[in-house]
C-alpha positions in Angstrom: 0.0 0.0 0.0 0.7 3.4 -1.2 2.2 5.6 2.0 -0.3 8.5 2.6 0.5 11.6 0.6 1.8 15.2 1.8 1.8 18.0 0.4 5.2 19.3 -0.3 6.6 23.2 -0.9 9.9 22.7 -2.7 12.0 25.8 -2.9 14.8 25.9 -5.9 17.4 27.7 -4.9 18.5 28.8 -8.3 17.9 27.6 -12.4 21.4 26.6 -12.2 21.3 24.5 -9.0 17.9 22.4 -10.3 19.7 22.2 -14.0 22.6 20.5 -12.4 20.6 18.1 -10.1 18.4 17.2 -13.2 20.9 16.8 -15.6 23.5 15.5 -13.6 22.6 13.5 -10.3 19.7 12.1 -11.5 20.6 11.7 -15.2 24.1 9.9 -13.9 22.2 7.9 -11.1 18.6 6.6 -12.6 17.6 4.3 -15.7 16.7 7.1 -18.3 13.0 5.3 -18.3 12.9 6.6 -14.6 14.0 10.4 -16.1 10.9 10.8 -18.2 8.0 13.2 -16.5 4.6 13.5 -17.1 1.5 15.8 -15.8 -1.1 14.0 -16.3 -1.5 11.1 -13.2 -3.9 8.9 -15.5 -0.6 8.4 -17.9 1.5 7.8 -15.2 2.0 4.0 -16.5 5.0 1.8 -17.0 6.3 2.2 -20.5 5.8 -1.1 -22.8 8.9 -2.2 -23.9 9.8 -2.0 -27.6 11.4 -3.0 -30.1 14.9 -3.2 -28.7 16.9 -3.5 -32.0 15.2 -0.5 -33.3 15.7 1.1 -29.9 19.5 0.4 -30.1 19.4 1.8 -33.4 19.0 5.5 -32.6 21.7 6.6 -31.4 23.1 10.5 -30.7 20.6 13.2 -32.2 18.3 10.8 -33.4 17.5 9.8 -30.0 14.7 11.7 -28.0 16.5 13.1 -24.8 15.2 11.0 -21.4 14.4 14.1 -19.4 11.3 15.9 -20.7 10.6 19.3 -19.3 7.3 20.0 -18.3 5.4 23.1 -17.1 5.7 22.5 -14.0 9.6 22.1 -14.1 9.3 25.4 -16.3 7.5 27.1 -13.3 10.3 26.0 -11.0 13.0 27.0 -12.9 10.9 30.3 -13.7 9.3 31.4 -10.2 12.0 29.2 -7.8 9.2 27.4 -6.4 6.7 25.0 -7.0 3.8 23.2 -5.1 3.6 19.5 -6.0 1.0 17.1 -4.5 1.5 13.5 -5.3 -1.8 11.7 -6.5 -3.4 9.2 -4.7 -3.4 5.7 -6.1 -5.2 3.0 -4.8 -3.7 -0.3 -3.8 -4.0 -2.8 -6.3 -4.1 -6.3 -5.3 -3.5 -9.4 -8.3 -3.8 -12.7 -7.6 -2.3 -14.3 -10.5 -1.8 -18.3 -11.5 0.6 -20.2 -13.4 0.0 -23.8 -14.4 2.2 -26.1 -17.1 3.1 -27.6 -18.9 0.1 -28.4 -21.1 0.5 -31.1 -23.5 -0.7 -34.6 -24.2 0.8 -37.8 -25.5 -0.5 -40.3 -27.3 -2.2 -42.1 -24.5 -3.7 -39.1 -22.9 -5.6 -37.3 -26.3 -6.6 -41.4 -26.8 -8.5 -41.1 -23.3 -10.4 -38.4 -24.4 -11.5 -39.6 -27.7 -15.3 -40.1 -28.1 -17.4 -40.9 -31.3 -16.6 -37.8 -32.9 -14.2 -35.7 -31.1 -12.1 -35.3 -27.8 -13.1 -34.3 -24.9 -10.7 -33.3 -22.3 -13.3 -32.2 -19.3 -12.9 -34.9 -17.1 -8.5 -34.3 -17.2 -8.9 -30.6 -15.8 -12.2 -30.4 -13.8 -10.3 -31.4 -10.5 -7.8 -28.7 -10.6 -10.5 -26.0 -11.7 -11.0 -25.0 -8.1 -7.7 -24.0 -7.7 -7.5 -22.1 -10.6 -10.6 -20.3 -11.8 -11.2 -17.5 -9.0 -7.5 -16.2 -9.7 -7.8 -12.6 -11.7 -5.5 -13.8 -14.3 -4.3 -17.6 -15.3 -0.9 -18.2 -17.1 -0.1 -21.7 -18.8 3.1 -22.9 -20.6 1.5 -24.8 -24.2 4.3 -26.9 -24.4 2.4 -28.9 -27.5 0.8 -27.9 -31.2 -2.8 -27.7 -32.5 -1.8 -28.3 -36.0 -5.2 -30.0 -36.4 -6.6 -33.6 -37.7 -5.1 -33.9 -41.3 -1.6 -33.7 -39.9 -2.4 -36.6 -37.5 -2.1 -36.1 -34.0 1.0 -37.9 -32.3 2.6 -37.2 -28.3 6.7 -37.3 -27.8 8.4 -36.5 -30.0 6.9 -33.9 -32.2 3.9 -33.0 -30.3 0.6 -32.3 -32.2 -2.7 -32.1 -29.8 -6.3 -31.9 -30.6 -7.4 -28.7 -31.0 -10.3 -29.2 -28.8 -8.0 -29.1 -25.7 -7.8 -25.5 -26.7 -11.2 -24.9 -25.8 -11.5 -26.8 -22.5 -8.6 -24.0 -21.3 -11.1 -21.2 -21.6 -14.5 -23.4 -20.4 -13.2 -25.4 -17.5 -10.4 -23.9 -16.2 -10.7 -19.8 -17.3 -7.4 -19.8 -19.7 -6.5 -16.3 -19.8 -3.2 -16.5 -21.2 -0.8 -19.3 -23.0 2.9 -18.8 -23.4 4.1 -20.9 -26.9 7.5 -20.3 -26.6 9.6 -23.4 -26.1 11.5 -26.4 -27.5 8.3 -27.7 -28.6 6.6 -24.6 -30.7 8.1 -26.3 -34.1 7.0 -29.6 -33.9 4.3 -29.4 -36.4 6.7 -26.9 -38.6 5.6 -23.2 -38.9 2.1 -23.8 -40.3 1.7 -25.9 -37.1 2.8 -22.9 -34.9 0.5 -20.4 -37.1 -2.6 -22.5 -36.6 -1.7 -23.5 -33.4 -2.5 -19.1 -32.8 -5.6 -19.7 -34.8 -7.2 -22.1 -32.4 -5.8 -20.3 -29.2 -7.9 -17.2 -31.0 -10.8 -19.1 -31.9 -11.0 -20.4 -27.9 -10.5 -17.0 -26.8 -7.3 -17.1 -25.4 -4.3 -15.1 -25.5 -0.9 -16.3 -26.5 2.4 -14.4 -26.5 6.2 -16.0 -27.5 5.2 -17.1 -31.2 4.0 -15.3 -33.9 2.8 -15.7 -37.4 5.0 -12.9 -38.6 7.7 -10.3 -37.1 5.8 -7.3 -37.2 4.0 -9.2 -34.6 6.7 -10.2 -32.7 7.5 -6.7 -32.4 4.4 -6.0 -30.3 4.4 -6.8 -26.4 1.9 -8.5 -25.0 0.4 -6.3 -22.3 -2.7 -7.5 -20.4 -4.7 -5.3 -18.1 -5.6 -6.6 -15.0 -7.9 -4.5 -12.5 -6.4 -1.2 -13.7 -2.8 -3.1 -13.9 -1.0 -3.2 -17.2 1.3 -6.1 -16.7 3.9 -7.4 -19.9 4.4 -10.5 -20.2 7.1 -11.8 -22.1 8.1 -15.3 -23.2 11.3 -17.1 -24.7 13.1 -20.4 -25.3 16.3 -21.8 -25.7 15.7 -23.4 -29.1 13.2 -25.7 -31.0 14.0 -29.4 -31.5 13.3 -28.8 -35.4 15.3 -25.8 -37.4 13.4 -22.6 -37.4 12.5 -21.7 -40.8 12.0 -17.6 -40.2 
């Protein structure tokens, strides 16, 4: 919990004293993320990390400067004084969940074959509980839904039913899958790409593959009870080359 606010009256002693704290303490002490102000409270949220090869890219005059001057730092440098009351944010408690991995060899997707389909129900029901008054679930997918015509097969190269996809989101409240590991490749990259479209279709989100890098390039950030939270995924390698 946030301490209580005061209200604070912070004399500058001169525009040359505050221009050589700014520019010097802080700018030699802090992450240049932590130099950037803002006025307005609501935008007061962590930055979303970027692309960090175009990032490294700019370098010298290219590069926006860190510290931003704003009219309130104006006013201080103008007047010598400035009134500053911090805002008031409310505590935000997340409860958050992490299961894994999620996968299925040959003798578990043959359990839950019916007539027609699979159903896998019965193989998360018991730890739905556990799981499904969390605000926000995280599971590792460490299989493919690459779908019926490529034939579904466990260890090695892992290719699932698709319908597990949905009993994520009904039984158990899937919010989010992580598809980054050794396994993403097993079905080659049209397994990985419709592996996505059946995480879509069940209406969950999925972040450490993508069908392209334009999308790659683009954080996954959830919000979560006024929260903006970045999740980010990664794996050592595939078991099978990586074709882009």
């Amino acid at each position: 919990m946030l301490p209580q606010p005061k209200k604070t009256k912070l004399r500058l002693i001169s525009l040359l004293l505050c221009a050589a704290l700014l520019g010097g303490f802080l700018g030699g002490c802090l992450p240049a993320a932590a130099l950037t102000q803002t006025t307005d409270p609501a935008a007061a949220q962590p930055a979303a990390a970027g692309n960090v090869a175009g990032d490294a890219a700019q370098t010298g005059s290219d590069k926006e400067s860190a510290l931003e001057i704003t009219p309130e730092m104006a006013k201080a440098f103008q007047n010598g004084e400035i009134s500053v009351e911090d805002t008031v944010l409310p505590p935000i408690r997340l409860d958050l969940c992490a299961i894994g991995d999620v996968m299925a060899h040959e003798g578990t997707y043959k359990a839950a074959q019916t007539s027609k389909s699979y159903d896998f129900t019965a193989m998360f029901a018991e730890i739905a509980p556990y799981v499904r008054d969390t605000d926000y679930l995280v599971g590792n997918l460490e299989t493919t839904f690459a779908g019926a015509k490529r034939g579904y097969a466990g260890y090695p190269s892992f290719n699932t039913p698709e319908q597990m996809a949905g009993t994520l989101k009904t039984v158990l409240g899937m919010d989010l899958l992580s598809t980054a590991n050794n396994h993403s490749l097993d079905t080659g990259f049209a397994g990985l790409s419709s592996t996505l479209d059946f995480l879509d279709a069940a209406d969950i989100a999925h972040t450490g593959t993508y069908r392209s890098e334009a999308d790659r390039g683009k954080p996954f950030i959830a919000q979560i009870k006024g929260a903006k939270i970045a999740f980010l995924s990664y794996t050592y390698g595939s078991n099978t080359p990586v074709p882009a």
